[in-house]
N, CA and C atoms as a LAMMPS dump frame, in Angstrom:
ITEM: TIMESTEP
0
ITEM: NUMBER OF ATOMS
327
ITEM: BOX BOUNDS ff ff ff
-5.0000000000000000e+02 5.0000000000000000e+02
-5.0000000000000000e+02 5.0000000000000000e+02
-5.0000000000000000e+02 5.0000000000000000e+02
ITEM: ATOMS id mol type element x y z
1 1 1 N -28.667 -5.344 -4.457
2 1 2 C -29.093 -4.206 -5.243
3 1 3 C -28.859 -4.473 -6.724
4 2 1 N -27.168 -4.859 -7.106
5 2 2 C -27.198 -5.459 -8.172
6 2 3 C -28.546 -6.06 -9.035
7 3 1 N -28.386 -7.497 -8.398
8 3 2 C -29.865 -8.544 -9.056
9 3 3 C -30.971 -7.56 -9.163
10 4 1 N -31.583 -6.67 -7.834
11 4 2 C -33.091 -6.129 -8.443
12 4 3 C -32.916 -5.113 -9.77
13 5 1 N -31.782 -5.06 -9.749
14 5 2 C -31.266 -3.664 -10.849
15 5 3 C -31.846 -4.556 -12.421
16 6 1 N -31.071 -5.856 -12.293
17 6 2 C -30.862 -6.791 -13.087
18 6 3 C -32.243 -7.237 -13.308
19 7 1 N -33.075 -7.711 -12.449
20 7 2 C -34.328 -8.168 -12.853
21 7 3 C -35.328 -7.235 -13.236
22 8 1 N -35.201 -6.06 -12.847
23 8 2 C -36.082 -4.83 -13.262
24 8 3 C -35.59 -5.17 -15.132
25 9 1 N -34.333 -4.834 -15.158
26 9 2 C -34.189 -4.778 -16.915
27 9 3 C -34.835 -5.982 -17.52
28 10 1 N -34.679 -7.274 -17.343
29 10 2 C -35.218 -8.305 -17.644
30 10 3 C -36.94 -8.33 -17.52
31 11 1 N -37.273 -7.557 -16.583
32 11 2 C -38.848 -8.267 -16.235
33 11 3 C -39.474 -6.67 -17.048
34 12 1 N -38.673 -5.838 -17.376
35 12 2 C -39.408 -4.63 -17.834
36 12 3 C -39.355 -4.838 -19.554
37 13 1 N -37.914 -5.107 -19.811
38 13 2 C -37.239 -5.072 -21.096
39 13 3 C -37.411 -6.238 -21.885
40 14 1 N -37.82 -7.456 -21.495
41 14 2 C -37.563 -8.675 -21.722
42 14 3 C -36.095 -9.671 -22.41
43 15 1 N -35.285 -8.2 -21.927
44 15 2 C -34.337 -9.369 -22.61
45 15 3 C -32.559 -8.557 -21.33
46 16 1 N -31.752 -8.953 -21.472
47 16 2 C -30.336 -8.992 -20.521
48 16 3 C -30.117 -7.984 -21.515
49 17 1 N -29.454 -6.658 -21.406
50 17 2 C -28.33 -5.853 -22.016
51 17 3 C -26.88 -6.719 -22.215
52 18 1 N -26.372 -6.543 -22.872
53 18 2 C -25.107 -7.053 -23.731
54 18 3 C -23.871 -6.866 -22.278
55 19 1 N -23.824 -5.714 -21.646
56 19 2 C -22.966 -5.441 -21.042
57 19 3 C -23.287 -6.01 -19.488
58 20 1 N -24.377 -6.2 -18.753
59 20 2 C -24.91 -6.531 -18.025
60 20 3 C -24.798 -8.014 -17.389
61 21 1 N -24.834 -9.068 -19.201
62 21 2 C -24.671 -10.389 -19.15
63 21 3 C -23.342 -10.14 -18.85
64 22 1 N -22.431 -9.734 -19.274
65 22 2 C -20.969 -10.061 -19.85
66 22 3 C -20.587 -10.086 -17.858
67 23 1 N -21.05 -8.559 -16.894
68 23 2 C -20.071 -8.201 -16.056
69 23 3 C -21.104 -9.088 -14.965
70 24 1 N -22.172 -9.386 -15.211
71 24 2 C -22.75 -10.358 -14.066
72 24 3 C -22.109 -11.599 -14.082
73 25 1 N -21.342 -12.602 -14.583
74 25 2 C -20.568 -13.344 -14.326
75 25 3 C -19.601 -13.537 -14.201
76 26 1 N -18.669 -12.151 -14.169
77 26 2 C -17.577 -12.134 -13.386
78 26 3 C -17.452 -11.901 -11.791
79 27 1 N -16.479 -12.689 -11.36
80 27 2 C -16.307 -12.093 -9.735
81 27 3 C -14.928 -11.624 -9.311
82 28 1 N -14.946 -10.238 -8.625
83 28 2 C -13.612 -9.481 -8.805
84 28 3 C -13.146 -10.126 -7.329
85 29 1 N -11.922 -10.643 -7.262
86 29 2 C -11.667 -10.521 -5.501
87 29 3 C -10.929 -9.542 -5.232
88 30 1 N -11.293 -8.392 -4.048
89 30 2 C -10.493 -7.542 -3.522
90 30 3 C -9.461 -7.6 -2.825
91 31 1 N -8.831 -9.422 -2.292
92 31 2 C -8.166 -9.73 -1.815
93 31 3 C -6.403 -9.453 -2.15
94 32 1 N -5.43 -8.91 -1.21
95 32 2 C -4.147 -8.585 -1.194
96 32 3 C -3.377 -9.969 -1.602
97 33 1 N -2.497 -10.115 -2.613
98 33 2 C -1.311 -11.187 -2.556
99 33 3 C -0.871 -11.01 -0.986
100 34 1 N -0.933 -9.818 -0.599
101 34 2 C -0.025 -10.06 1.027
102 34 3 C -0.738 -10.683 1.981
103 35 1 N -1.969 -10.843 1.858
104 35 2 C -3.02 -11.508 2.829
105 35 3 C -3.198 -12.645 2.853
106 36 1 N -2.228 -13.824 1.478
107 36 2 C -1.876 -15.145 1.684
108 36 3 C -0.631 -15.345 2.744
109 37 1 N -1.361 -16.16 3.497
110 37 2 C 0.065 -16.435 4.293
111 37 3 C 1.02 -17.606 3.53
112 38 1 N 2.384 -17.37 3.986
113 38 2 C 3.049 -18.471 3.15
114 38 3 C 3.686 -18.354 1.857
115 39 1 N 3.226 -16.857 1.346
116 39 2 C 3.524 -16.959 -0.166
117 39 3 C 4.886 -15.915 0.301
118 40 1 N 5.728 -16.162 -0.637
119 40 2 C 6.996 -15.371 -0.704
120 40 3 C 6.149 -13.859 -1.679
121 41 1 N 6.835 -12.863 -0.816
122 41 2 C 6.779 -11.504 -1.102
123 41 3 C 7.808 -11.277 -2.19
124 42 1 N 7.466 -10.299 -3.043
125 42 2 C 8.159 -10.329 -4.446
126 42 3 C 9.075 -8.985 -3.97
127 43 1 N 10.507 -8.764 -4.58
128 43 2 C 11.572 -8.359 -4.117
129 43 3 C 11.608 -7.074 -4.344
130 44 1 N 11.636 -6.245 -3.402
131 44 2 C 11.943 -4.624 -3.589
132 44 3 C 13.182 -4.788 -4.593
133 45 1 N 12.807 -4.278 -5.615
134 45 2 C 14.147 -3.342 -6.569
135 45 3 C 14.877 -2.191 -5.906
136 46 1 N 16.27 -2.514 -5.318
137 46 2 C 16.762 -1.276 -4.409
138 46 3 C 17.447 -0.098 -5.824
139 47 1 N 17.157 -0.259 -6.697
140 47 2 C 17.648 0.37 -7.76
141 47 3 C 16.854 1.602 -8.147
142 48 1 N 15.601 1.455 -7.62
143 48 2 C 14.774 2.699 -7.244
144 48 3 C 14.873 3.558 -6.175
145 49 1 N 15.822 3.554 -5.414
146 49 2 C 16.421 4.185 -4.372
147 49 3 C 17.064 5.228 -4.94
148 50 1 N 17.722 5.441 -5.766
149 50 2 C 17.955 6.405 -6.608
150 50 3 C 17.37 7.581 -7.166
151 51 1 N 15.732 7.202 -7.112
152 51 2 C 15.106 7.85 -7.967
153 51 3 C 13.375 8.42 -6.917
154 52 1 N 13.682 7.039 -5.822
155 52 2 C 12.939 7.955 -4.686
156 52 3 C 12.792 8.428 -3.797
157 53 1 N 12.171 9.975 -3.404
158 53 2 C 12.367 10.202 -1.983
159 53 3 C 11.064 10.534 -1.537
160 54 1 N 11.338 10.926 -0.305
161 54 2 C 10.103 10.892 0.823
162 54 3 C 9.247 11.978 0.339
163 55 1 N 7.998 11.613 -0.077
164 55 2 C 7.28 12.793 -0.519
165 55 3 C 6.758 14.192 0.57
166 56 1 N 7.1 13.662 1.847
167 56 2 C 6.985 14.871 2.479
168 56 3 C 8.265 15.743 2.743
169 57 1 N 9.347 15.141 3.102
170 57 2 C 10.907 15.848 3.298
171 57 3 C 11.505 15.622 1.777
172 58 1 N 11.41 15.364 0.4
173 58 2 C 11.883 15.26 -0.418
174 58 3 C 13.18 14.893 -0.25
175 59 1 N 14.038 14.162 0.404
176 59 2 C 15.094 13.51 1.273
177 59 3 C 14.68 12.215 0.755
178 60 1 N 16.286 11.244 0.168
179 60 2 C 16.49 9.894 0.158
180 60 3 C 15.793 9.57 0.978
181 61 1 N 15.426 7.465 0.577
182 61 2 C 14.67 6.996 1.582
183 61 3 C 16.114 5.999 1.94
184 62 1 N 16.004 5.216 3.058
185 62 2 C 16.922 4.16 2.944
186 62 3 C 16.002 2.99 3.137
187 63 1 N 16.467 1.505 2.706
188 63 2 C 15.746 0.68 2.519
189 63 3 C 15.937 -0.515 3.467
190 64 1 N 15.173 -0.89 4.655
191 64 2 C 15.06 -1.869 5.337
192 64 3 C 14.593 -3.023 5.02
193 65 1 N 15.685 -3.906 4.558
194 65 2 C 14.911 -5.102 4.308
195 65 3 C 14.373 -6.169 4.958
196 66 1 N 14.957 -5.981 6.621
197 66 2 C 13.959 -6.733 8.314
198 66 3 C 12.716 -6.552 8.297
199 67 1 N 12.417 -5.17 7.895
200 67 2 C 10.746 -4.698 8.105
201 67 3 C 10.451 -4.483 6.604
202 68 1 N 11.06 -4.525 5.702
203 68 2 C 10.52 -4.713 4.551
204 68 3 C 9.36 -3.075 3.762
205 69 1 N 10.294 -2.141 4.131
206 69 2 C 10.104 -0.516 4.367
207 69 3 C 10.998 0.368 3.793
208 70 1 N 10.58 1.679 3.79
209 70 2 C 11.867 2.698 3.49
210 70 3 C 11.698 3.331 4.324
211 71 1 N 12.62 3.595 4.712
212 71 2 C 13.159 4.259 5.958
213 71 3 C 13.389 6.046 5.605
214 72 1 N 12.756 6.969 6.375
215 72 2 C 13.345 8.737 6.519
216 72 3 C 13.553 8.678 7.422
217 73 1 N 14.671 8.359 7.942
218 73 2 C 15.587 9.136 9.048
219 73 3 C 14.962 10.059 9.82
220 74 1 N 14.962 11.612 8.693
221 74 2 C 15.22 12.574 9.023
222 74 3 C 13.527 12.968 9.507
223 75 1 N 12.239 12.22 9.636
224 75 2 C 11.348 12.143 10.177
225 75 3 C 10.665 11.224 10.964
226 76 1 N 11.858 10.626 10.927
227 76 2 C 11.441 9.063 11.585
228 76 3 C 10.109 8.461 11.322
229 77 1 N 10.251 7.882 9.874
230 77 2 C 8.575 7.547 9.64
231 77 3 C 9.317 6.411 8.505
232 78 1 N 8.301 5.736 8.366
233 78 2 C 8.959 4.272 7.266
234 78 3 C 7.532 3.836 7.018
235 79 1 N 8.196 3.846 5.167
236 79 2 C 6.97 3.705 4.226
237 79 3 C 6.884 1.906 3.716
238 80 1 N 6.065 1.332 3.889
239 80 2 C 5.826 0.178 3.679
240 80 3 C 6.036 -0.15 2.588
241 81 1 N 6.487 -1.084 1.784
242 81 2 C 6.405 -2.369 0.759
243 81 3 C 5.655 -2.99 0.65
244 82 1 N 4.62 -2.855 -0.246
245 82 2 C 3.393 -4.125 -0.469
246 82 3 C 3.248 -4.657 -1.843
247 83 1 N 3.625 -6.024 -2.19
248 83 2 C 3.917 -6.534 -3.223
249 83 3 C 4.988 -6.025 -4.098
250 84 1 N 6.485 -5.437 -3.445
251 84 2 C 7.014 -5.186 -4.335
252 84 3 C 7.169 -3.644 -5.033
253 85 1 N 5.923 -3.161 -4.387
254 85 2 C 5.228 -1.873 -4.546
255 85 3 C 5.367 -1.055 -3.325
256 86 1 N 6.236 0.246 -3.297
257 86 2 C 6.332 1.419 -1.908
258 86 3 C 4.983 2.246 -2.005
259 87 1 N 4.324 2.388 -0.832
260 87 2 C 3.163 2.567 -0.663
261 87 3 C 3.515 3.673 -0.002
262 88 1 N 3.483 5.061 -0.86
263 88 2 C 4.355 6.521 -0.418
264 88 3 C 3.109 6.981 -0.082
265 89 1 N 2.258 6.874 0.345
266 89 2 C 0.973 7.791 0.682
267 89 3 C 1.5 8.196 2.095
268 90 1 N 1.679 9.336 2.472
269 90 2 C 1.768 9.694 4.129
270 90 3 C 1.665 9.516 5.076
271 91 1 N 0.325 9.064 4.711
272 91 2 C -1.153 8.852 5.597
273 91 3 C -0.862 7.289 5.982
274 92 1 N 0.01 6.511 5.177
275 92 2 C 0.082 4.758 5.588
276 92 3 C 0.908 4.929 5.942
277 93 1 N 1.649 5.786 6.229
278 93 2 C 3.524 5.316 6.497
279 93 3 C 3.114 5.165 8.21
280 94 1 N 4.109 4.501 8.695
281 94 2 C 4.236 4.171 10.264
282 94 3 C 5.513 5.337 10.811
283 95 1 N 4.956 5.907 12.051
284 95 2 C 6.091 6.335 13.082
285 95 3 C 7.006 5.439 13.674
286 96 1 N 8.437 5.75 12.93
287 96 2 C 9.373 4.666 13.957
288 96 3 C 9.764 5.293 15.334
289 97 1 N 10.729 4.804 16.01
290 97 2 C 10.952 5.147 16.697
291 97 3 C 12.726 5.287 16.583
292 98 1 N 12.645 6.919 16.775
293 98 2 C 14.145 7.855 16.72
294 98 3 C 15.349 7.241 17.66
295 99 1 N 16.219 7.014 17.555
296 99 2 C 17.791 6.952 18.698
297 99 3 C 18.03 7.912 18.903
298 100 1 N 17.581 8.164 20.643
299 100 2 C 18.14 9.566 20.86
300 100 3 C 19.067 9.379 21.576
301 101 1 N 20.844 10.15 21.049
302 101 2 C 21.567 9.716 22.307
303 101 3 C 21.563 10.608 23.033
304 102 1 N 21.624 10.611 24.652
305 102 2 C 21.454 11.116 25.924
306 102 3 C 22.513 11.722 25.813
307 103 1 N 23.884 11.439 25.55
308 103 2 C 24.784 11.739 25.668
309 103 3 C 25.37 13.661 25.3
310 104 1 N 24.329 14.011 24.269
311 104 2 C 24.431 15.166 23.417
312 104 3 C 23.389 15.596 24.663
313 105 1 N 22.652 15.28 25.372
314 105 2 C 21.1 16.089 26.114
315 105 3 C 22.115 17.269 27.049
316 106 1 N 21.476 17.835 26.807
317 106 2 C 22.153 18.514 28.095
318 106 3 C 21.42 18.505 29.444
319 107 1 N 22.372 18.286 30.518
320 107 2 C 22.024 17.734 32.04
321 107 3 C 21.344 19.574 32.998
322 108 1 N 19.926 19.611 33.214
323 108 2 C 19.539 20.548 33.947
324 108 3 C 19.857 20.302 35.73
325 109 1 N 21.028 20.728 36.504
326 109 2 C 20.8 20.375 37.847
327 109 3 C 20.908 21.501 38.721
């Protein structure tokens, strides 16, 4: 769609717009640093722990550095790390899975 956009201006106008030349020879890649395999992941700053919490329970996060996440407890949900960057959107966070001890259940017999 681009190019016919591009050749319409050229074959109508006879000449490239200024802005047209400049962004037709760039190429953007949409590609993630995390989608290289192999490359070392750049280091959560736990010093922002201080300053963030779970945007749905407004509650500290705690910070897992095995799964490379922040951890709410108190909803059992853990927000990902991507590049270094906490990816607090809701909607990405993963359901963990809660420790329930049996021990507190109470027994129906």
């Amino acid at each position: 769609m681009f190019r016919s956009v591009v050749g319409r201006l050229v074959t109508e106008t006879g000449r490239v717009p200024r802005c047209v030349r400049t962004t037709a020879l760039l190429s953007v890649s949409a590609r993630s640093f995390s989608d290289v395999k192999g490359e070392a992941q750049p280091p959560f700053d736990s010093s922002l722990l201080q300053f963030l919490v779970c945007p749905l329970s407004k509650k500290p996060l705690r910070y897992e550095a095995k799964t490379n996440e922040l951890i709410n407890e108190e909803l059992g949900i853990a927000y990902p790390i991507i590049d270094g960057v906490p990816n607090m959107i809701p909607q990405e966070a993963r359901l963990i899975q809660k420790d329930t001890d049996t021990s507190t259940t109470p027994t129906h017999g």
